[in-house]
C-alpha positions in Angstrom: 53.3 86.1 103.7 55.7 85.3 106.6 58.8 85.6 107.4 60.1 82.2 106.0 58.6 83.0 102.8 60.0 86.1 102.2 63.7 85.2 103.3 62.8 82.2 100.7 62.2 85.0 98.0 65.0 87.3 99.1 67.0 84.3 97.6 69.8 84.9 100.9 70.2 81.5 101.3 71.1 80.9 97.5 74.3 82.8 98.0 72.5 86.0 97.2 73.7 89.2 99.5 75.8 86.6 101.3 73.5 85.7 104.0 72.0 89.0 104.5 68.5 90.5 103.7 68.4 93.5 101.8 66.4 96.7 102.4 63.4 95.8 100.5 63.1 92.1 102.4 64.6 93.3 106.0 61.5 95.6 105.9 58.7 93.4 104.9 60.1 90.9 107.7 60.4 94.1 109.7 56.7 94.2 108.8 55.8 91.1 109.4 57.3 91.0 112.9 55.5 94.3 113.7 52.5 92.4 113.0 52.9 89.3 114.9 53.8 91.8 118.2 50.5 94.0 118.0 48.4 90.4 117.8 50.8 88.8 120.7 49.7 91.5 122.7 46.0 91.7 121.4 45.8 88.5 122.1 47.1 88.5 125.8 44.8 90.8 126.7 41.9 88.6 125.6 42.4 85.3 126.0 45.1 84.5 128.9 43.1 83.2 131.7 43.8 85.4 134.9 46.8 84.2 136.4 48.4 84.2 132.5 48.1 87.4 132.0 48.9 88.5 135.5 52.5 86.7 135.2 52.6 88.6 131.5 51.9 92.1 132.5 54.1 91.8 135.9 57.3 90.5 133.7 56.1 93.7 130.9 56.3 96.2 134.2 59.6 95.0 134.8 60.8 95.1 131.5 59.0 98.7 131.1 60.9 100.0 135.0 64.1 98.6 132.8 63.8 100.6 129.9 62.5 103.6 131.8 65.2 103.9 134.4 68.1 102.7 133.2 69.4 105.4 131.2 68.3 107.8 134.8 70.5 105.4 137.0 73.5 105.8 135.2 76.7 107.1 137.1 77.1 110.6 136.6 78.3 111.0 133.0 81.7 113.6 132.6 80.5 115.2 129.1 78.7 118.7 129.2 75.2 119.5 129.3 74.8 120.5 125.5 76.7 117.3 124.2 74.3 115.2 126.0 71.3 117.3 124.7 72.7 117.1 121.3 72.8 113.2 121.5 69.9 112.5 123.2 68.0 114.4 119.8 70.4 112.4 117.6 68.7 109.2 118.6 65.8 107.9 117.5 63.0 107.8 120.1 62.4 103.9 121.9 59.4 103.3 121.8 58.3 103.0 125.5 57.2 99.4 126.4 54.9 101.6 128.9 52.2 102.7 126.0 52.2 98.6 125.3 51.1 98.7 129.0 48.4 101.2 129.0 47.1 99.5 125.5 47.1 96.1 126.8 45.6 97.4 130.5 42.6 99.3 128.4 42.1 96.5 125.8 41.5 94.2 128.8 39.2 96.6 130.4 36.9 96.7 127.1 37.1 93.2 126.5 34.0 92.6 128.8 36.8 90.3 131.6 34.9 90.1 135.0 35.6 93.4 137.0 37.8 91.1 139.3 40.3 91.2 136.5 40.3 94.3 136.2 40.8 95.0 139.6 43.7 92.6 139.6 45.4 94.0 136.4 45.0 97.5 138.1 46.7 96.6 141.1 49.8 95.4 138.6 49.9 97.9 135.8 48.8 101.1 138.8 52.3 101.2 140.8 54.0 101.0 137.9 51.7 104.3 136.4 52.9 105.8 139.4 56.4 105.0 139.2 56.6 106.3 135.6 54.7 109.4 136.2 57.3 110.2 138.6 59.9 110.0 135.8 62.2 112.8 135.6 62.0 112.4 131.8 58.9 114.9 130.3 
């Protein structure tokens, strides 16, 4: 279903859980959202015309340099070396907007686009390759 049907069924707005969705309906609309990503991004890779899905995947580099460096360009933090390394395997992993990249860059490859395309997504989504390969990060 989507996601207005289930929060329909949670019952929330009938004074249920007062307003909130519990476990069982947060994760189906978890689901559901998960969903609707993967085919957003499907999607752009097959059937934005070429300046579309330039503008996408330069605005998804961005957003992936954000998430990459920020936690690198920090100021100098005062804790010690093993409190860091104990938090850092206390949270959960992100999930790196850079595999989105590479899926969308080789999706668009495969999709049969003119080799102009792909010689304009590769001169987008390369740098930004480089830039994360360089990561101090492993």
């Amino acid at each position: 279903g989507n996601i207005a049907e289930i929060v329909e069924r949670s019952g929330v707005h009938n004074g249920q859980g007062q307003g909130v969705l519990t476990g069982v309906y947060a994760a189906k609309v978890c689901c559901v959202l998960s969903v609707r990503v993967d085919e957003l991004f499907h999607s752009a890779a097959l059937r934005l015309p070429l300046p579309g899905f330039c503008s996408f995947l330069t605005e998804l580099c961005k957003a992936s340099y954000a998430q990459l460096f920020a936690k690198t360009d920090e100021l100098p933090s005062t804790k010690k070396w093993w409190k860091k390394e104990l938090e850092a395997r206390q949270k959960p992993p992100a999930t790196l907007l850079l595999h989105r990249i590479g899926e969308v860059t080789l999706k668009c490859i495969r999709s049969g686009r003119p080799l102009i395309h792909t010689m304009k997504v590769w001169s987008i989504v390369g740098p930004h390759f480089m830039q994360a390969a360089c990561h101090k990060d492993p």
